[in-house]
C-alpha positions in Angstrom: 5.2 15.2 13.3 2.6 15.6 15.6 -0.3 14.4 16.9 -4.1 15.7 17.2 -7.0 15.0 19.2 -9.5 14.6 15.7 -6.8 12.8 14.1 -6.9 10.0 16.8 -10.5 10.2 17.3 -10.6 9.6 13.3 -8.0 6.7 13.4 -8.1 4.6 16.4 -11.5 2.9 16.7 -11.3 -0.3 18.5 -11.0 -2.4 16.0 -7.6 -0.3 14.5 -6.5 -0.7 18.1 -6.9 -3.9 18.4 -5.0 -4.6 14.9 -2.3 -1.9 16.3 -2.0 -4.7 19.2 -1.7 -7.5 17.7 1.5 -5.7 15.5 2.8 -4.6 19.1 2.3 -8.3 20.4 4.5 -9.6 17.3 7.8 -7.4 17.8 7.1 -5.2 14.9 6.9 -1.9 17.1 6.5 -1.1 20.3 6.1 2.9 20.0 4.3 4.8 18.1 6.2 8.4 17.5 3.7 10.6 15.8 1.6 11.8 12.4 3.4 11.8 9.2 1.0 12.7 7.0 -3.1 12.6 6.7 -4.3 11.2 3.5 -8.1 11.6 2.0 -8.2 7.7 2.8 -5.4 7.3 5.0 -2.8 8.6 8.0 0.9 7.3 8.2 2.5 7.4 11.6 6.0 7.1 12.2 6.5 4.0 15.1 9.6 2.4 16.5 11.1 -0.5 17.8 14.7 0.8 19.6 16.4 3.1 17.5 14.3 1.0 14.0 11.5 3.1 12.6 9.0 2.0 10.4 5.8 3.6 8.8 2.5 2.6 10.1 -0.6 3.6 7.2 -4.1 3.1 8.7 -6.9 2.7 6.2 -9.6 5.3 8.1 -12.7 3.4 8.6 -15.1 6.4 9.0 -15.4 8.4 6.1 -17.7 10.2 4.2 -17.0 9.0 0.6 -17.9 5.1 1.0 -19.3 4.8 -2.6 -17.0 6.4 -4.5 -14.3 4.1 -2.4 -15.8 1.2 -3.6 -16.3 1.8 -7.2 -13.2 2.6 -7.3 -11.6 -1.1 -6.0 -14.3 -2.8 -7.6 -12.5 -1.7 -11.1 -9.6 -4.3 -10.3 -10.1 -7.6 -10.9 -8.3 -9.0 -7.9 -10.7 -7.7 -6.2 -13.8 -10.3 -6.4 -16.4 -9.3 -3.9 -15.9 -6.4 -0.7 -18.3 -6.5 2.2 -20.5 -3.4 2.4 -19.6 -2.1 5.4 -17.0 0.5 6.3 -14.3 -1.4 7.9 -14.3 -4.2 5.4 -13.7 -1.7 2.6 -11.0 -0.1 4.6 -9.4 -3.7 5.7 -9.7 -4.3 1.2 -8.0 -1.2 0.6 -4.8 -1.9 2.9 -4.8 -5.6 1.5 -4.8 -4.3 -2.0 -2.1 -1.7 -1.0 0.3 -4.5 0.7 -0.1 -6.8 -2.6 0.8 -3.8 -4.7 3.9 -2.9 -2.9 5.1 -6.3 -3.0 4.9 -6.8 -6.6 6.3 -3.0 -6.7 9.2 -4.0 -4.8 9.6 -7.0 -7.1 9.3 -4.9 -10.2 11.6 -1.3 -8.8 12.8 -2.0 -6.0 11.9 2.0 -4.9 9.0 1.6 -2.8 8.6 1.6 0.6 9.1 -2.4 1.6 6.1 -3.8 3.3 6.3 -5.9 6.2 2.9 -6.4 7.5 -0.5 -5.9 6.7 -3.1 -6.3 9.7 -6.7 -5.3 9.3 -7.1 -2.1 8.0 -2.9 -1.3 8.8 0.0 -1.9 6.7 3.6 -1.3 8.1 6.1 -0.9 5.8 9.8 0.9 5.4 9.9 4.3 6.7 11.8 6.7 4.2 13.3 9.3 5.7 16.4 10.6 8.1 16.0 11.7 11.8 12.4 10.9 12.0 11.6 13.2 8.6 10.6 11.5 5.5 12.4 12.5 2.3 10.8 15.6 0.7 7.8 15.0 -2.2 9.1 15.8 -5.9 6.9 18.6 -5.7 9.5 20.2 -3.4 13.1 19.4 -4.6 15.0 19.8 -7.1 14.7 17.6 -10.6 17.0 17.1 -13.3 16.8 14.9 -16.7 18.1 12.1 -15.1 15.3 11.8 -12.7 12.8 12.4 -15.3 14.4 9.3 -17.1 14.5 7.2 -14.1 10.7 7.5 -13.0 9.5 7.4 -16.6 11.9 3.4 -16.6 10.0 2.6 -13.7 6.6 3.2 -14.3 7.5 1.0 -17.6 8.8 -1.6 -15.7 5.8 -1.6 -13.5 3.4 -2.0 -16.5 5.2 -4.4 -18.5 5.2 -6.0 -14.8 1.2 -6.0 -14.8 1.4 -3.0 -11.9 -0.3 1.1 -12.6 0.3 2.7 -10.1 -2.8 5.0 -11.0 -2.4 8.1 -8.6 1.0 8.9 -9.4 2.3 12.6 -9.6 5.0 14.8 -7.7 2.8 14.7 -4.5 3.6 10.8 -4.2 7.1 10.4 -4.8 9.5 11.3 -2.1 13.1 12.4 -3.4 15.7 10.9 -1.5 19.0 8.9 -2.6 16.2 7.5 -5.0 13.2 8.5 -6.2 10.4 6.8 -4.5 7.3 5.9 -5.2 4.6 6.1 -2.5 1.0 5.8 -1.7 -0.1 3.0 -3.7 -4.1 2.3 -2.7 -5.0 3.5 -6.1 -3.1 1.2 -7.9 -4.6 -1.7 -10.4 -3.4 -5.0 -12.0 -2.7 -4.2 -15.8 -5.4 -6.4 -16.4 -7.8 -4.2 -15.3 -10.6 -2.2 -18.0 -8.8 0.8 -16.8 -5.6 0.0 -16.5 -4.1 1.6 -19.8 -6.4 5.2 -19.5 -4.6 5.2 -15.8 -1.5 4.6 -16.8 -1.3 6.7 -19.9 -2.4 9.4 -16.9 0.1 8.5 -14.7 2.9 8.8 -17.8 0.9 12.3 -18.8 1.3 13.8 -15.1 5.1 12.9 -15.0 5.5 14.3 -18.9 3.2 17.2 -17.1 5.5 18.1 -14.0 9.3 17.5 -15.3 7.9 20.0 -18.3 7.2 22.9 -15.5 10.5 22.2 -14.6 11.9 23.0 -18.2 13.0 19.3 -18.4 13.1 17.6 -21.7 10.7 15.0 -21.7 10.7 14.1 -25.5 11.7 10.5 -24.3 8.2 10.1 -23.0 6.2 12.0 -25.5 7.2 9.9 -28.5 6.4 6.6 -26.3 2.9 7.4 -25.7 2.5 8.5 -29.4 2.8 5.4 -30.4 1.3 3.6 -27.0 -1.3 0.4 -27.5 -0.7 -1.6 -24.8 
């Protein structure tokens, strides 16, 4: 973990400061540590309070991809009406992240457990040892049974009214469970789109667990017979 002199010129406006403060102000951290990871929307810093570490996710405010941001949350239907500025869209993004890990907590359990959402900033668990988050999926080693426990979950999370809509082996991190991460993209089932995502998200775990020569029969009879 580091940190950079663009990243921090990209993340901490005023107003993300003054949201940082106000989480300072309330106990929830009182360091931050350093870069996690840098996201096309977002960066997650690793803070602390003592020896308690947390993850911090700021929603960027300046970016270069504004329409494409908003036709994208407009699709779910929780979402009634967004401001048309850049820090209002960021600030809707983290609030629609923060409601989706807490019904994703509800539903799995294996999420990272939000605590706060401020602004344009979400804290939530940090998953990792020593100050280094759990590996992605994409770089440990899988067997059957994990194939069978992420293809229960995202079931649980539909029949639950949750797609998680961005998931592949990039966002879940492989520790003593298998969790799910990154969860900006995701829509209430009720949403027009929510059964093409989801069928996507079952098709990119079918995808990934077959490169890794494991059988994933289990998941290609269910969407065979898929409607909803």
């Amino acid at each position: 973990m580091h940190w950079e002199n663009e990243t921090e010129n990209l993340v901490f406006d005023k107003r993300t400061l003054l949201n940082i403060a106000k989480l300072m102000r309330k106990g929830i951290f009182d360091k931050m540590e350093g870069l996690i990871s840098q996201g096309k929307e977002a960066n997650v810093f690793l803070a602390s309070q003592g020896n308690n570490y947390v993850a911090v996710k700021i929603y960027r405010i300046e970016t270069t991809n504004f329409h494409n941001r908003i036709k994208y949350l407009l699709q779910d239907p929780r979402i009634k009406k967004v401001k048309h500025t850049q820090y209002d869209l960021a600030r809707a993004y983290a609030s629609r992240e923060f409601k989706n890990l807490q019904l994703a907590y509800e539903l799995i359990k294996d999420v990272p457990r939000p605590f706060y959402h401020e602004g344009n900033v979400i804290v939530m668990d940090f998953l990792g040892e020593e100050k280094v988050p759990y590996p992605q999926l994409l770089n440990a080693d899988v067997s059957k049974e994990d194939f069978l426990d992420l293809f229960g979950k995202l079931k649980r999370l539909w029949e639950g009214g949750l797609v998680h809509a961005d998931f592949s082996e990039y966002n879940i991190l492989k520790g003593p469970k298998n969790y799910i991460i990154d969860w900006g993209q995701g829509l209430s089932k009720k949403s027009e789109m929510a059964q093409e995502y989801f069928k996507r998200d079952v098709e990119n775990l079918i995808r990934f667990f077959k490169k890794r020569d494991v059988d994933v029969s289990e998941a290609e009879e269910y969407l065979a017979t898929f409607k909803g």
